[in-house]
BASENU-282381 format. One line per field, with one value per residue (C-alpha): residue number from 1; residue in one letter; chain; x, y, z. Coordinates in nm, 4 decimals. Example, Ala and Ser with C-alpha at 12.3 -4.5 7.8 and 13.67 -1.06 7.14 Angstrom:
! BASENU-282381
i (1  2)
aa (a  s)
ch (A  A)
u (1.2300  1.3670)
v (-0.4500  -0.1060)
w (0.7800  0.7140)
END
This chain:
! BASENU-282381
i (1  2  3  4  5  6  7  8  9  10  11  12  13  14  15  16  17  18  19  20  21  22  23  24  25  26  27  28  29  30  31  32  33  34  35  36  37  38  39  40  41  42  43  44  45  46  47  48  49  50  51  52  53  54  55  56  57  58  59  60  61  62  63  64  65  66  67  68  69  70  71  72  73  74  75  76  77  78  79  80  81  82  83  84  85  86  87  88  89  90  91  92  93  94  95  96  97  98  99  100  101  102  103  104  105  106  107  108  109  110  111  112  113  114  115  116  117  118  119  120  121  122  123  124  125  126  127  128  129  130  131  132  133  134  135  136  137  138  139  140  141  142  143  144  145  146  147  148  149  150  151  152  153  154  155  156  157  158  159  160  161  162  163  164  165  166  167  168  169  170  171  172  173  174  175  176  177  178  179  180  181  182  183  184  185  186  187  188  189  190  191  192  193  194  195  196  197  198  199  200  201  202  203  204  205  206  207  208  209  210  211  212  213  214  215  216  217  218  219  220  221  222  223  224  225  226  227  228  229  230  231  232  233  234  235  236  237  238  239  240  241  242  243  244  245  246  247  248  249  250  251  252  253  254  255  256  257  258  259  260  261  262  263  264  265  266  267  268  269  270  271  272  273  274  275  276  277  278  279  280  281  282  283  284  285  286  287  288  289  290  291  292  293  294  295  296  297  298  299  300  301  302  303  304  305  306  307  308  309  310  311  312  313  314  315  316  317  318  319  320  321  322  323  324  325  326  327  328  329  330  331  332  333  334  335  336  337  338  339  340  341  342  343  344  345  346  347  348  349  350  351  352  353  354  355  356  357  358  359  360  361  362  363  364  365  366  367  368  369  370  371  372  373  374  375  376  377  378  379  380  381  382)
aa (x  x  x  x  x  x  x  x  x  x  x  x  x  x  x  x  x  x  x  x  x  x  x  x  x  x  x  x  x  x  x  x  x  x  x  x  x  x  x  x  x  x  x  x  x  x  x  x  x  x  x  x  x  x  x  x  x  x  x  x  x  x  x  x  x  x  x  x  x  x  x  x  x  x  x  x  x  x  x  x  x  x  x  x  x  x  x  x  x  x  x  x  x  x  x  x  x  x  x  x  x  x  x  x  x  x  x  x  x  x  x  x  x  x  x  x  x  x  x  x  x  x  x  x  x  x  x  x  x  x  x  x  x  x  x  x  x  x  x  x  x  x  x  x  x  x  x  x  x  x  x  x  x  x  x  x  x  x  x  x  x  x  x  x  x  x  x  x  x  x  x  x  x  x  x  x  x  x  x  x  x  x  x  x  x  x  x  x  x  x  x  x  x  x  x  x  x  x  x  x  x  x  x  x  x  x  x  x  x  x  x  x  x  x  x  x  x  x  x  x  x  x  x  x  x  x  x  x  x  x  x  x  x  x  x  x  x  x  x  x  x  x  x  x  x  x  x  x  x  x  x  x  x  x  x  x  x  x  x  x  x  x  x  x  x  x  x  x  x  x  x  x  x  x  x  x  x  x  x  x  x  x  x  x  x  x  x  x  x  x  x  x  x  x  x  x  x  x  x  x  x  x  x  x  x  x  x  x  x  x  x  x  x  x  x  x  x  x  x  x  x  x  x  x  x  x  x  x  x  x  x  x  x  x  x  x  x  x  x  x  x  x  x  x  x  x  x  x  x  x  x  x  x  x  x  x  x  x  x  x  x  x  x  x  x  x  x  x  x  x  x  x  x  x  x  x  x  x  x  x  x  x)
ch (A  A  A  A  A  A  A  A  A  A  A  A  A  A  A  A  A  A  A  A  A  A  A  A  A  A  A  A  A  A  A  A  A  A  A  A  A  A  A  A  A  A  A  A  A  A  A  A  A  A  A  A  A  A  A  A  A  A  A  A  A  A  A  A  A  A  A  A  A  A  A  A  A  A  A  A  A  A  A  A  A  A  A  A  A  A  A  A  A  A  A  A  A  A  A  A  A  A  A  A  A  A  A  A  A  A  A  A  A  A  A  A  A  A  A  A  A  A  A  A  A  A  A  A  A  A  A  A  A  A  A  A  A  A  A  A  A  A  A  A  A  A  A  A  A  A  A  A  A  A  A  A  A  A  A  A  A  A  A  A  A  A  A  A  A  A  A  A  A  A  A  A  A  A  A  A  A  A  A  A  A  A  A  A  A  A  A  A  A  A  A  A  A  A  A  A  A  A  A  A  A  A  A  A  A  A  A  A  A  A  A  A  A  A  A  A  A  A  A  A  A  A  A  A  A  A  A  A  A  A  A  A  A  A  A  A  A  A  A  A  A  A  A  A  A  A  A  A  A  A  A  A  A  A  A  A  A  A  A  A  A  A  A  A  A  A  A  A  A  A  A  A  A  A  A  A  A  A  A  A  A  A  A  A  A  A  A  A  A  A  A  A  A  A  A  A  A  A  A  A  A  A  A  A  A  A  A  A  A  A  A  A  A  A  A  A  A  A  A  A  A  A  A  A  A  A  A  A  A  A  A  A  A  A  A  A  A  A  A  A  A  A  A  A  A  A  A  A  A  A  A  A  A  A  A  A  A  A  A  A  A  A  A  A  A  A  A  A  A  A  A  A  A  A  A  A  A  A  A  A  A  A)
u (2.4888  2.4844  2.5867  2.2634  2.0163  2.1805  2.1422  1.7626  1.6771  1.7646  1.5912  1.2927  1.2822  1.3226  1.0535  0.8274  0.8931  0.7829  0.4803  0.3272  0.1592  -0.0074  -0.0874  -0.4786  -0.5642  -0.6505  -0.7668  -0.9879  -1.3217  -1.5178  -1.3689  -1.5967  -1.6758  -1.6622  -1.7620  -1.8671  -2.2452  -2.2242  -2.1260  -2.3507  -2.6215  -2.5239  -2.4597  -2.8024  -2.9429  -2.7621  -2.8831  -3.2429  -3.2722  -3.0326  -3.2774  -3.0506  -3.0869  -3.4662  -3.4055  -3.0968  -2.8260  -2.5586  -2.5158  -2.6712  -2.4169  -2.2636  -2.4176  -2.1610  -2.1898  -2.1577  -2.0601  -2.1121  -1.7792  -1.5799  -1.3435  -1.0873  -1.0593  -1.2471  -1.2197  -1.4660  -1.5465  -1.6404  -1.9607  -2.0676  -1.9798  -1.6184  -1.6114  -1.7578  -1.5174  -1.1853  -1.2739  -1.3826  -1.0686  -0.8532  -1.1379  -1.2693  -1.4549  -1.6360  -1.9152  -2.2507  -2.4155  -2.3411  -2.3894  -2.0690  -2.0440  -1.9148  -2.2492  -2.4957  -2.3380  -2.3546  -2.6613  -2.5333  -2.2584  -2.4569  -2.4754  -2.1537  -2.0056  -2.2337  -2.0413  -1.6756  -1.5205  -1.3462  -0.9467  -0.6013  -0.4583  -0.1621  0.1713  0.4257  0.2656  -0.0377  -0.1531  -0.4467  -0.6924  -0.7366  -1.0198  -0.8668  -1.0478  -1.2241  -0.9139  -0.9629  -0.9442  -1.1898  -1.5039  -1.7162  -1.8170  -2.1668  -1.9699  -1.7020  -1.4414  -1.2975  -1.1725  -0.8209  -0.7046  -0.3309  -0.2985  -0.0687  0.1087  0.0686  0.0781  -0.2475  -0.2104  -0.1562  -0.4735  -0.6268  -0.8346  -0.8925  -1.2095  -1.1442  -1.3491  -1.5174  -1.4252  -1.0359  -0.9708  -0.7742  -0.8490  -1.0687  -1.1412  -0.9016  -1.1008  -0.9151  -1.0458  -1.2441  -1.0039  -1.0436  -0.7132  -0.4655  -0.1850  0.1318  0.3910  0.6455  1.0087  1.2699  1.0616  1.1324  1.2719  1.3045  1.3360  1.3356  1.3585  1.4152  1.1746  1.2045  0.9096  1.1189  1.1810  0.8582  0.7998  0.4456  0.3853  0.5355  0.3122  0.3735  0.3219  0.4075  0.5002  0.4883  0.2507  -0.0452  -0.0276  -0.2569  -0.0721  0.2187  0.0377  0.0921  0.4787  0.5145  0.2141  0.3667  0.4013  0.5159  0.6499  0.6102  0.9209  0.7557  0.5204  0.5425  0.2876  0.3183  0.0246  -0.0459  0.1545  -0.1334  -0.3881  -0.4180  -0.4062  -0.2692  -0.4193  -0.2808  -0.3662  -0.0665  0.1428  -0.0300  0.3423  0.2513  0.5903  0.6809  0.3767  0.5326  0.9073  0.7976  0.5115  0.2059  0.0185  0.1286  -0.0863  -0.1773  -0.0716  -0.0734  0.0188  0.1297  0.2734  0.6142  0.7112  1.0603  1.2910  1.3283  1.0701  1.0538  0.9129  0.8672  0.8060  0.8184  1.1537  1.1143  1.1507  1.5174  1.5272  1.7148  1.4359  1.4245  1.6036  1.4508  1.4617  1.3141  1.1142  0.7652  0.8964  0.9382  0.5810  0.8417  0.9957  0.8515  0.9031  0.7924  0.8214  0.7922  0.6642  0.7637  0.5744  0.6373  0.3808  0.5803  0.4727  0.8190  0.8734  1.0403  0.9111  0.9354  1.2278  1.2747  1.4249  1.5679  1.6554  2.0497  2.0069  1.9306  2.2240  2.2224  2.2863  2.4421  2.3409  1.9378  1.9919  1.8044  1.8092  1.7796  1.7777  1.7748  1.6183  1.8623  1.7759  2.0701  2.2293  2.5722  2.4619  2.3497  2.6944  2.8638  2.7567  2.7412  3.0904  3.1665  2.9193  2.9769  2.5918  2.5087  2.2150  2.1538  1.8007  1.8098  1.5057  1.5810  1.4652  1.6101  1.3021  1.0218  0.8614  1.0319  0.7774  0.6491  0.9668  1.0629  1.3396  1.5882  1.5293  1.4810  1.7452  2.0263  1.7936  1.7649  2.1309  2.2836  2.6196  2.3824  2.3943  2.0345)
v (1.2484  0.8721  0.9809  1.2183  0.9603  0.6592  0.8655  1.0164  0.6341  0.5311  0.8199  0.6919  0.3546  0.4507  0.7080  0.4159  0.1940  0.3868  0.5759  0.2174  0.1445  0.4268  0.4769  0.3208  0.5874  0.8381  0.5309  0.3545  0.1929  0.2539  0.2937  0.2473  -0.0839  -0.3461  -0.6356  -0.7604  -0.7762  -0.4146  -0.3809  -0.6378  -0.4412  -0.0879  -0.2565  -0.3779  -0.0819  0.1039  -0.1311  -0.1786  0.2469  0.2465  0.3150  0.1328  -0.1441  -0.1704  0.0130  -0.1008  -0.3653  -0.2903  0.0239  -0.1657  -0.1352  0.2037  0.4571  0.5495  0.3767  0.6822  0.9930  1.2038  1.0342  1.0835  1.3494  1.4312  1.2549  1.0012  0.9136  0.6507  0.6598  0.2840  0.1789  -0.1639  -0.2821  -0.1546  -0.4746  -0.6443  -0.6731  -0.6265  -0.9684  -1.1155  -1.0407  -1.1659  -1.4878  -1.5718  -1.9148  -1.7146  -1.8474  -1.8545  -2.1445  -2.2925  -2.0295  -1.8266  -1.4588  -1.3606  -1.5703  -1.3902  -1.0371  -0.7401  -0.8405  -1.1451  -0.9843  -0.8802  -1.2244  -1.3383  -1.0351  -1.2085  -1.5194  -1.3644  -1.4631  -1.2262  -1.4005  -1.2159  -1.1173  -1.3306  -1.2019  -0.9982  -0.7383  -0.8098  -0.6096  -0.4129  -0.2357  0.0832  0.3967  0.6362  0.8863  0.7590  0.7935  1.0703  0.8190  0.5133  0.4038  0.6428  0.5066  0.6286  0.7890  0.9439  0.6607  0.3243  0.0583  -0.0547  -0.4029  -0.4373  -0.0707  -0.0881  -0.3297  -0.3287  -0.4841  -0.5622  -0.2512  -0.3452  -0.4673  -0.4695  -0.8106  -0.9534  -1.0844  -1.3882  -1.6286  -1.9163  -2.2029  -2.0834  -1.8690  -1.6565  -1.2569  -1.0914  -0.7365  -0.5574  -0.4439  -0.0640  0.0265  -0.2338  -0.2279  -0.5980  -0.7883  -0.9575  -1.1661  -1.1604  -0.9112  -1.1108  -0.9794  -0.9732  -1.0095  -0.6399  -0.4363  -0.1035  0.1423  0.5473  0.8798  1.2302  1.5101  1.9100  2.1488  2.4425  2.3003  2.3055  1.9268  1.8287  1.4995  1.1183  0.8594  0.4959  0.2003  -0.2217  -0.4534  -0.8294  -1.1017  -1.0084  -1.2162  -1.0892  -1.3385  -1.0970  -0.8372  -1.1365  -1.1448  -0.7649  -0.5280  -0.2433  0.0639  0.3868  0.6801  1.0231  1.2493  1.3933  1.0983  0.8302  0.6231  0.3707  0.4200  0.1909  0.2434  0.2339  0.5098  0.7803  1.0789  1.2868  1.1307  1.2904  1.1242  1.2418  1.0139  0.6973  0.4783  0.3642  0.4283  0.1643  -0.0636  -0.0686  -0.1672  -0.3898  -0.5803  -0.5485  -0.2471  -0.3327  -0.4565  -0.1280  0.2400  0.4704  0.8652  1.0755  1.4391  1.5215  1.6325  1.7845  1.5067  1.1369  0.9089  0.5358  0.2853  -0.0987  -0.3926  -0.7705  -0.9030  -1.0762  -0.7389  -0.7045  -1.0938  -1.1905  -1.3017  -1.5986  -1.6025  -1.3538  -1.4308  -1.0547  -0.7774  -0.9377  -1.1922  -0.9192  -1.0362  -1.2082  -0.9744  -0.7102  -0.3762  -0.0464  0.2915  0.6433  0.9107  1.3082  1.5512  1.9319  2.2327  2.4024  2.1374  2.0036  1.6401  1.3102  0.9535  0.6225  0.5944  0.2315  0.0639  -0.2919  -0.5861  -0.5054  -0.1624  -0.3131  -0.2872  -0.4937  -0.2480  -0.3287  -0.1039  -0.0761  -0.4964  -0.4965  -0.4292  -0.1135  0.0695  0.4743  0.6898  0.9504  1.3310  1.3629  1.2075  1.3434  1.1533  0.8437  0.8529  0.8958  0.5711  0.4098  0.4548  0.3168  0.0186  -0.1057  -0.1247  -0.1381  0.1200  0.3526  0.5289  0.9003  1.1706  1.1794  1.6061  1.5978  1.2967  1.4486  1.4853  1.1526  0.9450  0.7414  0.5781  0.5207  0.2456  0.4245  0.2849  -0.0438  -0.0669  -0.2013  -0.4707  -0.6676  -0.6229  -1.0021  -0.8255  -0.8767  -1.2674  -1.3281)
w (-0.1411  -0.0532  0.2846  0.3622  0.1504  0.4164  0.6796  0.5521  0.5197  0.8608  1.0416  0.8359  0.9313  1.3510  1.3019  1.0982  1.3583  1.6540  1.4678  1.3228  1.6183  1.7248  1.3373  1.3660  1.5962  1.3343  1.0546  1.2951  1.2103  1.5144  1.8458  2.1738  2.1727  2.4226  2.2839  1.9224  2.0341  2.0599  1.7180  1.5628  1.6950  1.5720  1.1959  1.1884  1.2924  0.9980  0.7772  0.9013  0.8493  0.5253  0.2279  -0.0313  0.1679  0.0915  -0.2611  -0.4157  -0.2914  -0.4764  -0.2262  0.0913  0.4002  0.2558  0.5049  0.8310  1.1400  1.2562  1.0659  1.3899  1.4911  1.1905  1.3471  1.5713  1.8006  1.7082  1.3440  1.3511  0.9548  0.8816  0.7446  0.6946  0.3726  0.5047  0.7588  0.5272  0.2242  0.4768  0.6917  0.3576  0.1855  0.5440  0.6628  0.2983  0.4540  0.7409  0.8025  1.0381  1.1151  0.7592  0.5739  0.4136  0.4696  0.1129  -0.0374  0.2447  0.2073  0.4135  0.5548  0.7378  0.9184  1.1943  1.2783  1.1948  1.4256  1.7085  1.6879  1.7530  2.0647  2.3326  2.3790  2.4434  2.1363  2.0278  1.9952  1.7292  1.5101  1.2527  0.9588  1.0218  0.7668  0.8193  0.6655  0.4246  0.2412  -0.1192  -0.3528  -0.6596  -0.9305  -0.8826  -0.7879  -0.5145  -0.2164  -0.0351  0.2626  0.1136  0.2567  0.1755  0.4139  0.3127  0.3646  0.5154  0.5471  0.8763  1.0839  1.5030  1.7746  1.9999  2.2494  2.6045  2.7986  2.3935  2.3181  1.9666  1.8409  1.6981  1.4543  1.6989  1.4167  1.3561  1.6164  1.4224  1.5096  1.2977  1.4769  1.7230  1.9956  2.0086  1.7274  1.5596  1.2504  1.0587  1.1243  0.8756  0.8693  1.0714  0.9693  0.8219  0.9655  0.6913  0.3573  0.2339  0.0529  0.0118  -0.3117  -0.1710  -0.4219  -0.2969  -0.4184  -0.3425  -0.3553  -0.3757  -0.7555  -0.8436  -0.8074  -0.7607  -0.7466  -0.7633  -0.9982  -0.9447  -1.1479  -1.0920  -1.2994  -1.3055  -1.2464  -1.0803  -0.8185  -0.5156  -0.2773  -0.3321  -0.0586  0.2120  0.2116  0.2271  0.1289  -0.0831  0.1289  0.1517  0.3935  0.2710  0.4390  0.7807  0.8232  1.0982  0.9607  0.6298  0.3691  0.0589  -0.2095  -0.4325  -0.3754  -0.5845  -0.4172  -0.7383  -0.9990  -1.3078  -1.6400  -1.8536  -1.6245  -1.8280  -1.8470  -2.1797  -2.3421  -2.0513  -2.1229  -2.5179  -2.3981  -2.1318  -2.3490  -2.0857  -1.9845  -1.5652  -1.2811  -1.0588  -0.9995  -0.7294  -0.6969  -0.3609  -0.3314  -0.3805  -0.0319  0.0178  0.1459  0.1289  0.0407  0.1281  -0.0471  0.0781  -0.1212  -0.1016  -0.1518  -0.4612  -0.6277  -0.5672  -0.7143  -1.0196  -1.2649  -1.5115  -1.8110  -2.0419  -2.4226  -2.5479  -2.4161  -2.4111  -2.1487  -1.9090  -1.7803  -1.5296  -1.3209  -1.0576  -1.0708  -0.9763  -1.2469  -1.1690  -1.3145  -1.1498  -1.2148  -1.1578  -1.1377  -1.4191  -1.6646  -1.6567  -1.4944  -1.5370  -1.6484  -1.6804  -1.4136  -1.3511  -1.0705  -1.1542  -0.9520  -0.9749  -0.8101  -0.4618  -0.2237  0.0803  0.4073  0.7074  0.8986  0.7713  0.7494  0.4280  0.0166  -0.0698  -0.3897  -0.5019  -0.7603  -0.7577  -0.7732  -1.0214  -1.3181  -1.1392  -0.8086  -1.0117  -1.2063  -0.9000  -0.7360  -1.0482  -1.1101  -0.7125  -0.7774  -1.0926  -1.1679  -1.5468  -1.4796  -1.1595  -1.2142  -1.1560  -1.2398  -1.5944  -1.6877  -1.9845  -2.1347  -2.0189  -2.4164  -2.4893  -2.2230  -2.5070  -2.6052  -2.2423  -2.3466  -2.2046  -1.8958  -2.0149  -2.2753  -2.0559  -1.9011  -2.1918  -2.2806  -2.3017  -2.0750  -1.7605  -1.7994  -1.7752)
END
């Protein structure tokens, strides 16, 4: 079993690495433009003939650049307020002639979009927001989609310029596709946690959950990711594309003393999923006294759920289940399908706990210690 999960894992990471840059083409903002001008001028006119903009502000900038173009082979889905809160979140002291973007709002960006400046993109790969569709649980947007911040990581695309910010000259748009730019990728700063699902037995769906310190500076060392088997492009870990409300964690919010930061949910597709996350989640954490000090440590739970009405929950992955390998160069740790496969490795490892899809707890959810137990236990010598 360790053998085909190893092997599952690598083939995962090549394909990741060879799909991640072509992955904006079907997420773009707006593609066809050739300068920021260009754009400045089609945002204004969306906002000068956007009702809300005259009615209500609150949903000013929400209308489609151009929903025309939201389609193969385009996929041009942005609207305004989407540039507006991904360069925001990435260039939080733009500004235009001394004024601040975040205090002017979406109808300043025309003008701030004027200012960028045309210059070759500088090296290594950057993450990129990209368009996704508006998740199932959360807020509606006005076109149906939602600009996520560090969605992807690229490269600039050969003969590709950025548009950069005239007073830091960091990028701000790539020109390809007019997605908002991040921060570098930073090489080496992840980790990986992967579980294997099969539809043939009935499962359904995967439900996520972190916990920790909500600490949004987190995202800049290694935005939480995932790889659904099949896929060659990395999503955010947390969207909810199955929301499913029995999966609530709060026999895990009772053992671990907080109610978590932020949860996600993605089908259970037949095969190997991949998970990546900043390295600090595979750290030791400080010395914990009791349960409600767990506030501490990062970690991700899991919920599976199966169209039978059977499932598992509150799997846990801890920072003693990442194995460094040589091969992938990096931690990684395994929710295994089994408790024979966990026992199996456990036995070879020597780990005090190995998560595995626990079947057998599914009406037990709201004790959920047994996944927690041996963390506190004193043997560990935290």
């Amino acid at each position: 079993m360790k053998t085909l999960i190893i092997g599952a894992l690598t083939a995962l990471l090549v394909i990741a690495s060879m799909g991640s840059a072509d992955a904006a083409r079907n997420k773009r903002f707006h593609d066809g433009y050739d300068n920021p001008t260009q754009l400045a001028a089609d945002v204004q006119a969306n906002l000068d003939t956007d009702l809300a903009c005259h009615t209500n502000d609150l949903a000013c900038g929400g209308q489609m650049l151009s929903p025309e173009l939201c389609t193969a082979p385009h996929w041009s889905c942005a609207a305004p307020i989407d540039y507006l809160t991904a360069i925001l979140a990435n260039h939080p002291n733009a500004s235009v002639d001394g004024h601040l973007l975040r205090d002017g709002g979406v109808r300043l960006l025309p003008a701030y979009l004027r200012t960028l400046i045309i210059r070759k993109p500088p090296p290594g790969r950057y993450w990129m927001a990209c368009m996704i569709r508006t998740p199932k649980k959360g807020k509606p947007t006005v076109s149906g989609y939602l600009g996520l911040n560090n969605c992807l990581p690229r490269e600039f695309k050969p003969g590709e310029m950025a548009w950069v910010d005239p007073h830091d000259l960091t990028p701000v748009l790539a020109q390809d596709c007019t997605n908002p730019v991040g921060k570098p990728e930073r090489l080496g700063g992840c980790v990986y946690e992967r579980y294997y699902t099969d539809e043939s037995l009935n499962d359904l769906s995967v439900h996520v959950k972190q916990y920790g310190p909500s600490d949004a500076a987190l995202d800049s060392e290694c935005p939480p990711m995932i790889l659904l088997p099949g896929e060659t492009q990395w999503e955010s870990l947390f969207v909810e594309d199955c929301y499913d409300p029995t999966c609530n964690f709060t026999g895990a919010d009772g053992v671990v003393g907080n109610t978590g930061w932020r949860t996600g949910s993605h089908p259970a597709v037949t095969g190997m999923t991949l998970i990546r996350l900043p390295a600090r989640f595979a750290e030791k954490p400080h010395q914990i006294a009791s349960a409600s000090d767990t506030d501490n440590w990062y970690r991700i739970f899991y919920c599976l759920k199966r169209s039978n009405g059977g499932g598992a929950c509150a799997v846990g992955v801890q920072w003693f289940n990442f194995v460094y390998d040589k091969t992938l160069k990096a931690k990684v740790a395994t929710v295994f399908y089994t408790r024979a496969d966990a026992d199996t490795f456990q036995a070879k490892t020597k780990q005090p706990f190995v998560p595995y899809w626990d079947f057998d707890i599914l009406h037990h959810c709201p004790d959920a210690a047994h996944s927690l137990r041996v963390t506190l236990s004193p043997s560990l010598g935290m």
